[in-house]
C-alpha positions as CSV (number, residue, x, y, z in Angstrom):
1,X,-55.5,-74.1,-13.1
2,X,-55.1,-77.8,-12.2
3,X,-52.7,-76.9,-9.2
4,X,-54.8,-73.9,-8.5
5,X,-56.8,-74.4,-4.7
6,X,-58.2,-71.2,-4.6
7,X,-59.3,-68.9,-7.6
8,X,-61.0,-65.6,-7.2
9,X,-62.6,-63.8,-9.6
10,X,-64.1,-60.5,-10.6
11,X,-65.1,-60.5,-7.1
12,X,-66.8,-57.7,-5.4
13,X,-68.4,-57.0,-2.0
14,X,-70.3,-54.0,-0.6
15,X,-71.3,-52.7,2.7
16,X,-73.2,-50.3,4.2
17,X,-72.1,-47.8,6.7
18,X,-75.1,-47.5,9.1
19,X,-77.3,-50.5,10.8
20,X,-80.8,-48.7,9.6
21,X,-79.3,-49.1,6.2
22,X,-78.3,-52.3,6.5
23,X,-81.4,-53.4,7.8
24,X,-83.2,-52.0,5.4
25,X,-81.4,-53.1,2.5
26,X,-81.2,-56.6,3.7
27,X,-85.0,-56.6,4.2
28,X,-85.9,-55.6,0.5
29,X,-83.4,-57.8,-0.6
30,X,-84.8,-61.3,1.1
31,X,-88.0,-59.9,-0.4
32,X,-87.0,-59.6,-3.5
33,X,-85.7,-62.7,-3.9
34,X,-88.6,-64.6,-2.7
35,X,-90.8,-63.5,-5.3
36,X,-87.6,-64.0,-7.6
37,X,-87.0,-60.4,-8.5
38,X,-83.6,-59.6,-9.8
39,X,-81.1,-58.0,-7.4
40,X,-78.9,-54.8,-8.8
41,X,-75.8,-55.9,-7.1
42,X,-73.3,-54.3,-9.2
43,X,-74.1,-50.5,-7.9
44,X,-74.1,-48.9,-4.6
45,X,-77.2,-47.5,-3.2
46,X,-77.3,-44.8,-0.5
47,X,-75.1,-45.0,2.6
48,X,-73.0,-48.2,1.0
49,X,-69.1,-48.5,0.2
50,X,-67.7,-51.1,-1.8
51,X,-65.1,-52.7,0.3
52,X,-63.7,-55.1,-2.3
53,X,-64.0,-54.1,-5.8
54,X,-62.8,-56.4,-8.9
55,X,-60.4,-58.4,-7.1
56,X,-58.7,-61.5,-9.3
57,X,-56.3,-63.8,-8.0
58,X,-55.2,-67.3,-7.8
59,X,-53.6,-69.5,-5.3
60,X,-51.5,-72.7,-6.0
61,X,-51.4,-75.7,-3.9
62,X,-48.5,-75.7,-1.0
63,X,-48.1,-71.6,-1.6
64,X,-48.4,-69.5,1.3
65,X,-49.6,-66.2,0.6
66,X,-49.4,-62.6,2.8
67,X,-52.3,-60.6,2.3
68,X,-50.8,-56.9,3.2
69,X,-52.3,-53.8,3.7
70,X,-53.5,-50.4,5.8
71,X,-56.6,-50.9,8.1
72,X,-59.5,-51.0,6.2
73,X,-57.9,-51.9,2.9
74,X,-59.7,-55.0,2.0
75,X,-57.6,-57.5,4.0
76,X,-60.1,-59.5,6.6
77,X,-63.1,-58.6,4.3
78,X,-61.1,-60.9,1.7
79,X,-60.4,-63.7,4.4
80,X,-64.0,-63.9,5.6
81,X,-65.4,-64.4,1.8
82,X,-62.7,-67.3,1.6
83,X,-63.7,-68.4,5.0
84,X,-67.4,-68.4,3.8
85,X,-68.1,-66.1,6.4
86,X,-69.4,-63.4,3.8
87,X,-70.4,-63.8,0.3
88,X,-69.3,-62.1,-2.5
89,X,-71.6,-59.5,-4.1
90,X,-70.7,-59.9,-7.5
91,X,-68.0,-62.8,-8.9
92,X,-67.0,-66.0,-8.0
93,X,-64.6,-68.1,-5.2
94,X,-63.5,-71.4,-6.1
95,X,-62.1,-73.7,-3.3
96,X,-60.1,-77.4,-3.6
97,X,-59.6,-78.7,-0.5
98,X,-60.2,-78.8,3.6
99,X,-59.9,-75.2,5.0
100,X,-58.9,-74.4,8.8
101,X,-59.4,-71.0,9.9
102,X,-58.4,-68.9,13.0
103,X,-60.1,-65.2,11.8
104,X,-61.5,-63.5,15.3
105,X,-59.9,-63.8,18.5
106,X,-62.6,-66.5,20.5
107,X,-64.8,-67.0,17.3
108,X,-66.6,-70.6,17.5
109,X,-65.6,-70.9,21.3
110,X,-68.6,-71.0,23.5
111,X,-68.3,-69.2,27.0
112,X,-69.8,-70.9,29.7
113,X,-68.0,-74.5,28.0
114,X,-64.4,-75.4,29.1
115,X,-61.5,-75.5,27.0
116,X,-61.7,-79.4,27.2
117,X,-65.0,-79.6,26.0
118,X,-64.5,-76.5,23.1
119,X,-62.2,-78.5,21.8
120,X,-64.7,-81.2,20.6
121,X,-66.7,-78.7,19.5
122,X,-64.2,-76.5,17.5
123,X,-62.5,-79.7,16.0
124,X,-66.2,-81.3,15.1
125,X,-66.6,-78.1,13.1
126,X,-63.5,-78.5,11.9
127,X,-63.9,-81.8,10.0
128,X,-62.5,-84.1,12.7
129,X,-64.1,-87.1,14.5
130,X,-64.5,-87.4,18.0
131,X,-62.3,-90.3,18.8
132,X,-59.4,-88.4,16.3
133,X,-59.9,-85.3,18.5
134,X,-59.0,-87.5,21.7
135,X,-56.4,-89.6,20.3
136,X,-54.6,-85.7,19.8
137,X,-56.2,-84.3,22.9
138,X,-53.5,-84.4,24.9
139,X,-50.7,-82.9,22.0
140,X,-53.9,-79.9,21.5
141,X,-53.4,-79.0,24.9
142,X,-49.3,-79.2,25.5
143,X,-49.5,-77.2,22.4
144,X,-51.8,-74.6,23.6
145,X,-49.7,-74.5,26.9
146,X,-53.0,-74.0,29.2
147,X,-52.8,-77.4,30.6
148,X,-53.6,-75.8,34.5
149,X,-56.6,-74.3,32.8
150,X,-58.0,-76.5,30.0
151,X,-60.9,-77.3,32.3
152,X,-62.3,-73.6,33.2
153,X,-65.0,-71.8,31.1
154,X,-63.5,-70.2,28.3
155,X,-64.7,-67.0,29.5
156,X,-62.4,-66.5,32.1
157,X,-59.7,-67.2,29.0
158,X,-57.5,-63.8,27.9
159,X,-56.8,-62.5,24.4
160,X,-53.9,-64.8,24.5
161,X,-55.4,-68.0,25.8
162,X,-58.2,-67.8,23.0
163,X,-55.9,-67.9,20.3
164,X,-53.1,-70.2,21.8
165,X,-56.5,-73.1,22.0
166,X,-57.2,-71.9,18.9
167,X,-54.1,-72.1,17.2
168,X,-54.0,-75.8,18.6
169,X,-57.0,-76.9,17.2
170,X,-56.6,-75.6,14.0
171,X,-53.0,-76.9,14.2
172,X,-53.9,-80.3,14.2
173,X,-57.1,-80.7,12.2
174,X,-54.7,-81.0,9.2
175,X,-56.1,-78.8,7.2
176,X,-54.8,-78.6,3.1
177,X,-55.6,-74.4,3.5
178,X,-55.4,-72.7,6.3
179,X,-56.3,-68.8,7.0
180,X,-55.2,-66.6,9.3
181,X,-55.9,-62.9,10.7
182,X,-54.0,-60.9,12.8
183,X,-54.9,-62.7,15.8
184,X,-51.3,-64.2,16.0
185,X,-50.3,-60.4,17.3
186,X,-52.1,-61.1,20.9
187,X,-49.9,-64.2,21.7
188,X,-46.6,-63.6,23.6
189,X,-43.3,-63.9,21.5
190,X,-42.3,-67.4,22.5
191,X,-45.8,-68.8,21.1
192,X,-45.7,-66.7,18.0
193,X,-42.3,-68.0,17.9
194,X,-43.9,-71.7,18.1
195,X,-46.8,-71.1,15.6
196,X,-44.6,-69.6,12.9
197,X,-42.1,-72.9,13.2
198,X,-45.4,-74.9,12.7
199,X,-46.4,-72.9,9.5
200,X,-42.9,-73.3,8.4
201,X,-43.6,-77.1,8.8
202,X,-46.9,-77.2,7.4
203,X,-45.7,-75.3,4.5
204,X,-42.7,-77.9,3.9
205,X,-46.1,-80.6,4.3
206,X,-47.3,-78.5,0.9
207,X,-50.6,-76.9,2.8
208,X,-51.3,-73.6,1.5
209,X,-52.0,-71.2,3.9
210,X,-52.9,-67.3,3.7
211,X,-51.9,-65.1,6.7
212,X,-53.1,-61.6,7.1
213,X,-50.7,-59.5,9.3
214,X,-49.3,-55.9,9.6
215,X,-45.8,-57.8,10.5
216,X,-43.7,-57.5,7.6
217,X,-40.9,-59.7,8.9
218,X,-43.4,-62.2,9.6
219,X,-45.0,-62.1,6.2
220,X,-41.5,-61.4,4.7
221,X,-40.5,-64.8,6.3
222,X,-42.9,-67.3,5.5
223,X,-45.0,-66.1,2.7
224,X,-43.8,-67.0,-1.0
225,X,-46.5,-64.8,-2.5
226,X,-47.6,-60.8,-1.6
227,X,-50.9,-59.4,-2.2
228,X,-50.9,-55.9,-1.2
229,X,-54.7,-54.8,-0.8
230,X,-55.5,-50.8,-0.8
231,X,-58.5,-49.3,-0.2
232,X,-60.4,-52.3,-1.4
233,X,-58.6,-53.1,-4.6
234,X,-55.8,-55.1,-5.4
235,X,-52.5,-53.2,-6.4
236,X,-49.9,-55.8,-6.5
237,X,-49.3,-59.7,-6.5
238,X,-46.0,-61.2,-6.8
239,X,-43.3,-61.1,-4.7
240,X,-43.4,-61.0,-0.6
241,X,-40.3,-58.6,-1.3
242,X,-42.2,-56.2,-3.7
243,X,-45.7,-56.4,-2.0
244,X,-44.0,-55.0,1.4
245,X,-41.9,-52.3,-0.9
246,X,-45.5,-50.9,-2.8
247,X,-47.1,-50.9,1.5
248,X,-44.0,-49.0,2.5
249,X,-44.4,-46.3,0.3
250,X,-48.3,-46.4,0.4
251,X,-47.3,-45.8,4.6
252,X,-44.3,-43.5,4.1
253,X,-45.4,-41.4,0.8
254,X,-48.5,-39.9,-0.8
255,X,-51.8,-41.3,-2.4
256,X,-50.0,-41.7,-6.2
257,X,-48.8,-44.9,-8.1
258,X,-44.7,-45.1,-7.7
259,X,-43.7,-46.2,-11.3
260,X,-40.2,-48.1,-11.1
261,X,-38.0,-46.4,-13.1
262,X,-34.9,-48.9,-14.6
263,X,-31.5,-47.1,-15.0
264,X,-29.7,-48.3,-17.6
265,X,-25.7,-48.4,-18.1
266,X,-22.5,-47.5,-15.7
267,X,-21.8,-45.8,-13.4
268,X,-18.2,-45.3,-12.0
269,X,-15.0,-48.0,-12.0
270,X,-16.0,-50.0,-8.4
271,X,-19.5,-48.8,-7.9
272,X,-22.9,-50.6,-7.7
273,X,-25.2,-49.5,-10.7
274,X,-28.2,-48.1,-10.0
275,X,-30.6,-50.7,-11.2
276,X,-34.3,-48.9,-10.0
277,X,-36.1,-45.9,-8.2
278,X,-39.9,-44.7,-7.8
279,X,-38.8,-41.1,-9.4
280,X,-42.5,-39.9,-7.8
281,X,-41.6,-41.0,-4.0
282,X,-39.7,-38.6,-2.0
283,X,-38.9,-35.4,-2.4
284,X,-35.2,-36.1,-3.1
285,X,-33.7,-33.2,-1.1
286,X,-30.5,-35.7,-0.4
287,X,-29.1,-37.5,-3.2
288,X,-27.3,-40.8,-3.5
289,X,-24.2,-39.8,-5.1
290,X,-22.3,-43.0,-5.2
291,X,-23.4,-46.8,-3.8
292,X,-20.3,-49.6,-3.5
293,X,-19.4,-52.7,-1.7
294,X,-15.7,-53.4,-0.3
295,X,-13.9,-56.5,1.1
296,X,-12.1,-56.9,4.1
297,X,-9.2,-55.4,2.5
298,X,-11.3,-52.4,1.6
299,X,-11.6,-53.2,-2.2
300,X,-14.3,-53.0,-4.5
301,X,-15.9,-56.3,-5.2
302,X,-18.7,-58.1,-6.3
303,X,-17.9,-61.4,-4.9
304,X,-18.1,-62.3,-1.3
305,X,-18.6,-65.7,1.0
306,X,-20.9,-66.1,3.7
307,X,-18.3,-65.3,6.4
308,X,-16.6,-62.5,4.7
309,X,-16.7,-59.1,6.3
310,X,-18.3,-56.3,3.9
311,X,-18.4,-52.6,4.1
312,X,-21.3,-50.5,2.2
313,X,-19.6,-47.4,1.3
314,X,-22.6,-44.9,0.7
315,X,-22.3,-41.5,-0.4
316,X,-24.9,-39.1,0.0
317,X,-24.9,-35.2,-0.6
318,X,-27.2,-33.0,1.9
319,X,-28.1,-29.5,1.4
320,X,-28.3,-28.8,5.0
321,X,-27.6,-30.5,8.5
322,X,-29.9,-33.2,8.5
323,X,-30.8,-35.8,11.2
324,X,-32.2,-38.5,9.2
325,X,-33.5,-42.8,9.3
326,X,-31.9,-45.1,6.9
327,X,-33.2,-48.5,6.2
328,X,-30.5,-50.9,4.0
329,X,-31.5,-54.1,3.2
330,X,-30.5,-56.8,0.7
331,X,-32.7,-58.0,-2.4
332,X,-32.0,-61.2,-3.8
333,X,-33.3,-62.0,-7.1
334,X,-36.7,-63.8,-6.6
335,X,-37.1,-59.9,-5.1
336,X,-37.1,-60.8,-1.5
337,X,-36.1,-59.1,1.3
338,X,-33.4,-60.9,3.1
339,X,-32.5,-58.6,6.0
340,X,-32.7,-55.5,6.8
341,X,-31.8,-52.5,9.7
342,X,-33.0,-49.0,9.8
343,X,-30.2,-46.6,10.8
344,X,-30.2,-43.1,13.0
345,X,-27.7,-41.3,10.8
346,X,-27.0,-37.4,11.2
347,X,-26.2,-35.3,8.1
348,X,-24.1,-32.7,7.3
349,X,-24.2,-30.2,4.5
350,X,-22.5,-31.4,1.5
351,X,-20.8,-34.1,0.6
352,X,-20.1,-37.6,2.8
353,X,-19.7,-41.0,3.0
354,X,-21.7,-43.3,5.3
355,X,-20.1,-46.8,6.3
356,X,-21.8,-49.7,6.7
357,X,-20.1,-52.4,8.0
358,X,-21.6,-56.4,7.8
359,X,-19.0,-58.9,9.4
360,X,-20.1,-61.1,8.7
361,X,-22.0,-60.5,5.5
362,X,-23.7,-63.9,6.6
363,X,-26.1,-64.4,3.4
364,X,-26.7,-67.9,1.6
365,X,-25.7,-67.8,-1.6
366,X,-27.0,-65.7,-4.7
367,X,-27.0,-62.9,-6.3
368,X,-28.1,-59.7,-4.4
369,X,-29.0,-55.6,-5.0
370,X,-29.0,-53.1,-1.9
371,X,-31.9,-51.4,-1.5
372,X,-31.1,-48.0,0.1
373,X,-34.2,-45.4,1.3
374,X,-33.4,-42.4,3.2
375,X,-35.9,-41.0,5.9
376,X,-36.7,-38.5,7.7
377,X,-35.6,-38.7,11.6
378,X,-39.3,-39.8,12.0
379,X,-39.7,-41.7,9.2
380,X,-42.5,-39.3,7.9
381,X,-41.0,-37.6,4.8
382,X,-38.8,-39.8,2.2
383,X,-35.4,-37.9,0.8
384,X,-34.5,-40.8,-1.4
385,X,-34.5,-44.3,-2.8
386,X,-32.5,-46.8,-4.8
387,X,-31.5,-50.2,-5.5
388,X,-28.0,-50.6,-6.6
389,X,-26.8,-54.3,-7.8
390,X,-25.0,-56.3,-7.9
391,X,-22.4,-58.7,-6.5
392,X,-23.2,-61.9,-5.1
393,X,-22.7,-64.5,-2.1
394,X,-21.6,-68.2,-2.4
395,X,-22.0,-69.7,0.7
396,X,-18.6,-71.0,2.7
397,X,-19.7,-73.0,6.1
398,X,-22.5,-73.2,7.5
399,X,-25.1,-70.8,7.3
400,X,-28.7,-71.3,9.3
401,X,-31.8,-70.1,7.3
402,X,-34.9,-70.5,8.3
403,X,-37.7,-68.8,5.9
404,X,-36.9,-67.7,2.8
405,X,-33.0,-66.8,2.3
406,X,-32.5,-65.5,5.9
407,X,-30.1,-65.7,8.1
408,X,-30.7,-67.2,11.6
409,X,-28.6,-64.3,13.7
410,X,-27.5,-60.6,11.8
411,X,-25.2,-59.2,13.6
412,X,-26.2,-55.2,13.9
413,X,-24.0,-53.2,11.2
414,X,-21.7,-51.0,12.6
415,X,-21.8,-47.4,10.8
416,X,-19.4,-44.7,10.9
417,X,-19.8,-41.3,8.3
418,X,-16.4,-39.4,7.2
């Protein structure tokens, strides 16, 4: 608890679905409480939802946390109440430390001001004093990249502009946790590009930050914690790896909990076991009949360097023709997600082996599973899953990796079947 910044708990919060009911609840609710009457806020009345239920977690200084999730799980409902925005219905949010947030695309910006002067503003709100806020002026707005602009009303601003002045303020308010919606999506690629460098650096500066995004790779790359959110409750919190594998299949399969299921001894001289599957997803109409990994030489192996050229050898049996998607990635073991490709491959019936080749292999070193799920061509109905382990990777040169375990360029895999 004593490195612990933010700490939820047992919290709860409830909405109502129409404006006359929300009205009307919020009028007998201000009168109730002025003549001290005690509130029933632990049970829906008519026309509410509950769009957080019971939700427990805690946050540790310098950890930066993905908050994943379909539209209208939970995700933004959860930033607001640590923004302050909303509060909680039932339970408790505990916060250590300054808090910068950029939630809603223009939120705090007033219209008819210019950028210029909504900086002051947004940075006196912010926490930061005038003369600090013009001793960084000039870094806010190079940062922002509006410099031809900064002194226009903000209502002539796009999407994009809002959040690039945004982003700048919040940037350099220092905050020790910052929060962040979606609205990183509206920027073009090279500033998205800049922001997530500048998380990168904040996180290295220990500030704990939690992003909300439906950008796996972006949450797969920075975050070191997953909270996968689904229709207001919390179903996972761990890994960034496992908390984008429990949204896939929420995405890609049905309604029901996907138990892992661990395998346990050999399988044949030369092949990667098969570690775990969610026996419930998919309907398992294709079968992986036999996972290994080869060296140049095209032997088995379980031990490779970051340069070395590597061959997945999958085999698969179909009972029909079958165009199908597969995605292979590699797992290391803090459960992440290093890379990743999905792959058009085309079926036949029976038996056959699909080549993957990596050269190079290009991951740091560690010890790694692949993680193998088989689509359909429209990545609607799952045929299969595994992860097969293990062989591992000691790194030989030098290999870039930015974010967690990744490398900097992945060259595509080239894939043959026989």
């Amino acid at each position: 608890m004593a490195d612990s910044v933010i700490t939820v708990d047992g919290v709860s919060k409830k909405f109502s679905k129409s404006v006359r009911h929300m009205m009307l609840y919020g009028t007998l609710d201000l009168t109730a409480g002025s003549f001290g009457i005690p509130l029933a806020r632990n049970r829906l009345r008519r026309g509410e939802f509950w769009a957080l239920r019971d939700i427990n977690f805690e946050i540790k200084r310098g950890e930066a946390v993905g908050l994943i999730g379909a539209n209208g799980a939970g995700k933004s409902t959860m930033l607001k109440l640590l923004n302050g925005i909303y509060m909680p219905d039932l339970g408790k949010i505990s916060i250590r430390g300054r808090i910068g947030a950029l939630i809603e695309v223009g939120a705090g910006f007033h219209p008819m001001l210019s950028g210029r002067e909504n900086i002051y503003i947004n940075g006196s709100i912010l926490g930061m004093k005038t003369a600090e806020i013009t001793r960084q002026l000039d870094s806010i707005i190079d940062f922002a990249g509006i410099e031809e602009f900064i002194d226009s009303p903000v209502r002539h601003y796009s999407s994009g502009m809002y959040v690039r002045l945004g982003f700048a303020i919040i940037a350099h308010c220092r905050p020790e946790i910052l929060l962040i919606d979606e609205v990183l999506a509206v920027g073009d690629a090279r500033f998205r590009r800049k922001c997530l460098d500048h998380l990168k650096q904040l996180k290295e500066n220990g500030v704990t930050f939690v992003i909300v995004s439906h950008n796996m790779q972006t949450i797969d790359g920075i975050a070191t914690k997953g909270i996968f959110f689904d229709h207001g409750s919390l179903r996972y919190c761990g890994t960034p790896g496992e908390a984008i594998s429990h949204y896939e299949m929420k995405m890609l399969g049905n309604d029901a909990p996907f138990p892992e299921t661990l395998i346990e001894g050999s399988t044949k001289p030369g092949s990667l076991r098969l570690v775990k599957y969610f026996k419930d997803y998919g309907t398992h109409d294709i079968r992986f009949e036999d996972v290994r990994i080869t060296n140049a030489q095209g032997e088995p192996s379980e031990s490779f360097a970051s340069f070395d050229a590597a061959t997945l050898k999958v085999t698969v049996a179909s009972p029909s023709e079958t165009k199908t998607r597969m995605y292979c990635s590699f797992i290391n073991e803090d459960m992440t997600v290093c890379m990743g490709a999905y792959m058009d491959i085309s079926l036949k019936t029976g038996i056959q082996t699909i080549k993957i080749k990596f050269d190079p292999i290009q991951l740091t070193t560690g010890r790694y599973m692949v993680s193998l799920r088989l689509y359909d061509e429209y990545l609607t109905n799952p045929y299969a899953n595994g992860h097969f382990g293990y062989f591992s990777v000691m790194k030989g040169g030098c290999v870039e990796t930015p974010g967690t375990n990744t490398p900097y360029c992945w060259r595509t895999p080239e894939v043959t079947i026989a």
